[in-house]
C-alpha positions in Angstrom: -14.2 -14.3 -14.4 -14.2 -10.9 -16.4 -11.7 -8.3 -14.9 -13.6 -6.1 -12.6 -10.7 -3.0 -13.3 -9.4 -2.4 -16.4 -7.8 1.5 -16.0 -5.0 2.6 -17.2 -3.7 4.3 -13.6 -3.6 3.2 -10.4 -3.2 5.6 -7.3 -1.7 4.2 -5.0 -2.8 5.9 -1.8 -1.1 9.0 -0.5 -1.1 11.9 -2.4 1.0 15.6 -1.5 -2.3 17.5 0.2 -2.8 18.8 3.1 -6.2 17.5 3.9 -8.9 14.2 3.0 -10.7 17.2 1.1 -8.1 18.5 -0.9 -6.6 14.9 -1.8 -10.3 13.7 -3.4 -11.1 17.6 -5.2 -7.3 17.0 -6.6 -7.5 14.1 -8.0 -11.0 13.8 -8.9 -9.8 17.2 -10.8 -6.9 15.6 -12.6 -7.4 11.7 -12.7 -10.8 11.0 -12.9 -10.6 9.8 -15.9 -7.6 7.5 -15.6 -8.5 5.6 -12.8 -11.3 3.2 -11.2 -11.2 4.9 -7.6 -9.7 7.4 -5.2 -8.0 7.2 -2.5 -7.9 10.3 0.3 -4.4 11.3 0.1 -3.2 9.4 3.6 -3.1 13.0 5.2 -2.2 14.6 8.4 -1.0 12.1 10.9 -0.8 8.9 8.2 1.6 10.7 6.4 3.9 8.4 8.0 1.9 5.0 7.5 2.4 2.5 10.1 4.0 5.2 12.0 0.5 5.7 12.7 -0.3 2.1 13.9 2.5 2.6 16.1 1.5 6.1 18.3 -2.3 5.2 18.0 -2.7 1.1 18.3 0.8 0.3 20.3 2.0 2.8 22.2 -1.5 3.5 23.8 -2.2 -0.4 24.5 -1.3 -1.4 28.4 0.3 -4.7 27.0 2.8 -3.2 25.4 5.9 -1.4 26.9 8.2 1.6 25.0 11.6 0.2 25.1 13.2 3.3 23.4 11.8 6.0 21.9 13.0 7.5 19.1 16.7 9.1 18.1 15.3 11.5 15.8 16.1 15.4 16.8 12.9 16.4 16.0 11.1 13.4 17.7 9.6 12.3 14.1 11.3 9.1 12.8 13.6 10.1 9.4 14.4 6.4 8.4 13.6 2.3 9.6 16.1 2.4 12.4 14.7 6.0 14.4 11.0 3.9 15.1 10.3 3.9 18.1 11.3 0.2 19.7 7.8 -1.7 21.6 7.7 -4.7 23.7 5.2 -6.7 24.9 4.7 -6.8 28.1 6.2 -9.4 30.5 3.0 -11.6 31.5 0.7 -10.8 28.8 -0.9 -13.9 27.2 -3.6 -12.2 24.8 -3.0 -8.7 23.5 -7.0 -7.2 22.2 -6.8 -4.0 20.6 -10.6 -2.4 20.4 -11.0 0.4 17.5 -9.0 0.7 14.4 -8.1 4.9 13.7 -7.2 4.0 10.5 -11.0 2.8 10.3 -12.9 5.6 11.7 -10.5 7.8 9.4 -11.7 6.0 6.6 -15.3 6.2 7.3 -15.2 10.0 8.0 -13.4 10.2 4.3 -15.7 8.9 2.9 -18.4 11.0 3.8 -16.3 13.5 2.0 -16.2 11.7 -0.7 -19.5 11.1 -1.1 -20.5 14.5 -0.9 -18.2 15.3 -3.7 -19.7 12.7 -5.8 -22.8 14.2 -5.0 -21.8 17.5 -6.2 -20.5 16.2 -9.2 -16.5 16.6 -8.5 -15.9 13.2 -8.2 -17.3 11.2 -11.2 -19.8 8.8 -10.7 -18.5 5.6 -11.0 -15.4 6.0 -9.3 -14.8 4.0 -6.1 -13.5 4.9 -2.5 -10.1 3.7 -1.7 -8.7 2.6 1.5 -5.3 1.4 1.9 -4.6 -1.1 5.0 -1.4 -2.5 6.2 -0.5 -6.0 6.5 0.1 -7.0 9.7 3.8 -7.4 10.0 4.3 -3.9 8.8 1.7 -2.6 11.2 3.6 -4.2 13.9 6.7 -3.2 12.9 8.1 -1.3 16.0 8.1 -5.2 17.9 11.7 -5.2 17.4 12.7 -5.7 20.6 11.9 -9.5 20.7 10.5 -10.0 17.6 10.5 -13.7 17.8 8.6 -13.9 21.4 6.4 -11.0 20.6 5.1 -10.6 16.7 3.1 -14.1 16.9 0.9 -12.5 20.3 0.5 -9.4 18.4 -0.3 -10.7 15.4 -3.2 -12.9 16.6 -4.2 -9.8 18.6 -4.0 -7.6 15.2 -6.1 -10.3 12.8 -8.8 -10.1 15.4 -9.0 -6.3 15.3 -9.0 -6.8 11.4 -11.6 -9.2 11.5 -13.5 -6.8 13.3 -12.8 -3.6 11.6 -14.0 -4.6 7.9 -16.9 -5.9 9.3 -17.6 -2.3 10.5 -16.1 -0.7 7.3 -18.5 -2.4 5.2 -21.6 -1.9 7.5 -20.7 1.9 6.7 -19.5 1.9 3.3 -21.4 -0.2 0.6 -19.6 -2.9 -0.9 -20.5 -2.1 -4.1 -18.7 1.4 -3.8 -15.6 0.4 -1.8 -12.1 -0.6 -3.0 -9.4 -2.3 -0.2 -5.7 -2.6 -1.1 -3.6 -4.6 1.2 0.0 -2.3 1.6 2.6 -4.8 2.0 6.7 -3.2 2.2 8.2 -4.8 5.0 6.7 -8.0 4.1 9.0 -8.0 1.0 11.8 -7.0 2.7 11.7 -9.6 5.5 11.2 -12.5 2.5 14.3 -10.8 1.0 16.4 -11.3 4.3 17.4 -7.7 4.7 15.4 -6.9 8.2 17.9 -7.4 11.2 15.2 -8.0 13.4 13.3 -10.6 11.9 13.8 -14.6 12.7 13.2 -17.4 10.2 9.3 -17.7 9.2 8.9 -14.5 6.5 7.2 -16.6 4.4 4.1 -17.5 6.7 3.8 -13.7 7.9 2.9 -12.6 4.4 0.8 -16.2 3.3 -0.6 -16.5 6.6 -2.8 -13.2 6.7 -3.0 -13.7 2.6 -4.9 -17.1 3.4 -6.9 -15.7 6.7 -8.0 -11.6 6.4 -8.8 -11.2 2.8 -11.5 -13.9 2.5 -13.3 -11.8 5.1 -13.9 -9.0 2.4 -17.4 -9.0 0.8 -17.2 -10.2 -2.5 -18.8 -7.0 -3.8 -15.5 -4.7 -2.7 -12.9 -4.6 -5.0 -9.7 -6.1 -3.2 -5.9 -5.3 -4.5 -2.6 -6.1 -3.3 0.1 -3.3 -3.1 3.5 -4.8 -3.5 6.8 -2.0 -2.8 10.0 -2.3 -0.9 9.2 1.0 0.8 9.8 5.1 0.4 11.2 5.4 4.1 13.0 7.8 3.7 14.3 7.1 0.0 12.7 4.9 -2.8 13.4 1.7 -2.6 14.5 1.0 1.2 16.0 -2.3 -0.7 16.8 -2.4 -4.1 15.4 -5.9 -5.2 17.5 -8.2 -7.9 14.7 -8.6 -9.7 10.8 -9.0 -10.2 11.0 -12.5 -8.3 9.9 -11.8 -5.1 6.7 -9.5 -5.9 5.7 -12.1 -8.9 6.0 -15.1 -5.9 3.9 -13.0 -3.9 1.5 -12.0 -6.5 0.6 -15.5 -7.8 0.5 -16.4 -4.3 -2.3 -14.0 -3.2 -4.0 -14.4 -6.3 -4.5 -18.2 -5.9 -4.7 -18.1 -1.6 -7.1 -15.1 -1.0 -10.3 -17.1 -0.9 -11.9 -14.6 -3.3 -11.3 -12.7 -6.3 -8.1 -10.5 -6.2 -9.1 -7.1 -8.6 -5.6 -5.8 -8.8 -2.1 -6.1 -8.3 0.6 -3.2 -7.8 4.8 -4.5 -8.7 6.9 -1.5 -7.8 9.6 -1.2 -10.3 13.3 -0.6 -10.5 15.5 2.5 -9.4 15.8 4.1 -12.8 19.4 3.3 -13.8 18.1 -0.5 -14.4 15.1 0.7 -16.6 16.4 -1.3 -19.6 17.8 -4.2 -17.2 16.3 -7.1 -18.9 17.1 -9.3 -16.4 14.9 -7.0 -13.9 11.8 -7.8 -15.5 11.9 -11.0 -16.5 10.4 -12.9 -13.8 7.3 -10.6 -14.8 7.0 -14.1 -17.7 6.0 -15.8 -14.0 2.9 -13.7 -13.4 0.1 -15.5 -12.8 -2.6 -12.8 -12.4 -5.5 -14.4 -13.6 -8.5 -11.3 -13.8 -6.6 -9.2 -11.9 -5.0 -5.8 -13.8 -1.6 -5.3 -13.1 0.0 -2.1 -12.2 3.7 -2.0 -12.4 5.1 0.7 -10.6 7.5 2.2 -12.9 6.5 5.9 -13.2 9.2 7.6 -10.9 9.4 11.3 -9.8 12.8 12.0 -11.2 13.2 11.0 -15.2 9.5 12.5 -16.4 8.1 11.1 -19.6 11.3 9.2 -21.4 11.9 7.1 -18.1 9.1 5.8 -18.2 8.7 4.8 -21.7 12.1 3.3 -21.2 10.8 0.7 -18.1 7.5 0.3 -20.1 9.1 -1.1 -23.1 11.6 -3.2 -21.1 8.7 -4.7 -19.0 6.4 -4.7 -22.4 9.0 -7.7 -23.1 7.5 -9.9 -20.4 4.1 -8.6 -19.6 1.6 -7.8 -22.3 -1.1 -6.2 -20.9 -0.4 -3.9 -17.5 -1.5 -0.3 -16.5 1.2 2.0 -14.9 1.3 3.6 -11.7 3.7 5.7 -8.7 6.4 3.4 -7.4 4.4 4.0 -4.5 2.7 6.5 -2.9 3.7 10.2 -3.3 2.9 11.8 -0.4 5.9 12.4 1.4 7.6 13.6 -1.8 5.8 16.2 -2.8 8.2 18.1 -4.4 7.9 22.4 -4.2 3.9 22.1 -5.0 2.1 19.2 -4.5 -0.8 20.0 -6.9 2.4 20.5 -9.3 3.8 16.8 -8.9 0.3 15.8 -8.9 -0.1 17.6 -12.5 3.4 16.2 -13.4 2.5 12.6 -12.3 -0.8 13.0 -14.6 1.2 14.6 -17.6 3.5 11.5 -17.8 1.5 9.1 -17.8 -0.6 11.0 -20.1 1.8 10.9 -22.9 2.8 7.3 -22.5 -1.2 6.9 -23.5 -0.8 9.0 -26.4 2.6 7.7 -27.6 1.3 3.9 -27.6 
């Protein structure tokens, strides 16, 4: 099958903006060019991504129970262990949730951004972005009794997906729509390093791999986003190397039940940037006519640390497009129209230098 994205820049889904509106003018403004669609930014109350599964699916649902709130001084989680802790509730067989906020934010942004497209801001062309999280990072906060409670939830969660991208693409075309699959806690629970998480890590990233994404119309571009999280620092877990993410990767690739448009393999912290053995698992990649996007630009060594990973992973991967570790909105920096500028001059002159 012909690769359906072939850019030289992904975005990965928040950007430092204060609103859907000034996200899609920004970087319709300064990466139109560079990429195949836009996201909204992630703004307002999704700054804090599945912390907003967490206030507006869990904590409202009456089959699940706050067991502690959170430590945090200013009552906004600063890192994994201030979440707020949910169980389910003793006696509850089935857990429904009925809307998906993430959803109807989605839909409402993309009125924006079709207004701007029809102004001539955005470039025609260019698709809408929505980034959704897996389920076990949506259901993070189950850390209670993880073990008894995730495989309820998650069954509860997969119908609500089901349900949701039915709706999504009844009010988005297809054709104009692009879905990335956020996955950070998956990795980390495959690497072993989440202290509330029993045996089975495997099956809680394959299982929804094999189940939700088949559900996406084959007209919608579908990607998976592969990090070890920015909560609060980048990464949350410093990986050994590229195995994990390339295991996943050829995984969903082959598993999906559909055609998988893009992958994104967050890199190194920047020290290992010439760590051969980092990137050598990338020889592994299966990505058949999915572009890959290695996630090697990082806010904090511009232009020659970035040339640095690029050659390093060039070693193992021939053809790949570049993109944020993750996404940048909770490090904007002084001005976030600055970092956004920064963000596009760097990746800029790797362009111009090849």
């Amino acid at each position: 099958m012909d690769q359906r994205v072939t850019s030289e820049l992904l975005l990965v889904g928040s950007l430092p903006a204060a609103s859907t509106g000034e996200a899609l003018r920004a970087a319709a403004e300064l990466f139109g060019a560079m990429v195949f669609a836009l996201p909204d930014g992630e703004t307002g109350p999704r700054t804090g991504w599945v912390g907003y599964e967490r206030e507006t699916l869990m904590r409202p649902n009456p089959g699940i129970v706050v067991v502690a709130e959170t430590d945090s001084p200013t009552g906004i989680p600063r890192h994994a262990y201030e979440v707020p802790v949910f169980t389910i509730r003793r006696g509850v067989t089935e857990l429904r949730f009925d809307a998906w906020p993430r959803i109807d934010d989605a839909i409402a942004s993309y009125q924006e951004f079709r207004a701007l497209r029809e102004e001539g801001i955005i470039p025609a062309g260019l698709r809408f972005q929505v980034g959704l999280p897996f389920p076990p990072s949506a259901l993070n906060g189950l850390r209670a009794d993880f073990a008894r409670d995730y495989p309820l939830a998650e069954r509860g969660f997969e119908d609500l997906v089901a349900r949701e991208l039915a709706r999504l693409c009844r009010e988005i075309p297809p054709q104009e729509l692009a879905i990335q699959w956020d996955c950070a806690y998956e990795t980390q629970d495959i690497e072993g390093v989440l202290a509330w998480t029993p045996e089975g890590a495997w099956e809680r990233f394959a299982g929804p791999v094999t189940r939700l994404t088949r559900l996406i119309p084959a007209e919608v571009l579908v990607g998976y986003h592969l990090c070890y999280g920015t909560f609060p620092e980048w990464p949350m877990y410093e990986a050994r190397d590229y195995g994990v993410l390339v295991r996943m990767a050829n995984f969903a690739v082959a598993n999906s039940g559909r055609t998988v448009d893009w992958l994104h393999l967050a890199g190194p912290r920047y020290l290992r940037s010439e760590d051969r053995s980092f990137f050598r698992p990338l020889v592994d990649l299966e990505p058949e006519s999915a572009r890959v996007f290695l996630g090697i630009v990082l806010p904090i060594d511009g232009i020659p640390g970035l040339r640095r990973r690029h050659a390093t992973a060039s070693r193992y991967l021939h053809d790949f497009g570049v993109a944020m570790y993750c996404g940048f909105g909770r490090q904007p920096g002084r001005d976030g129209m600055e970092t956004m500028r920064e963000h596009r001059s760097v990746v800029r002159a790797l362009r111009d230098s090849a």
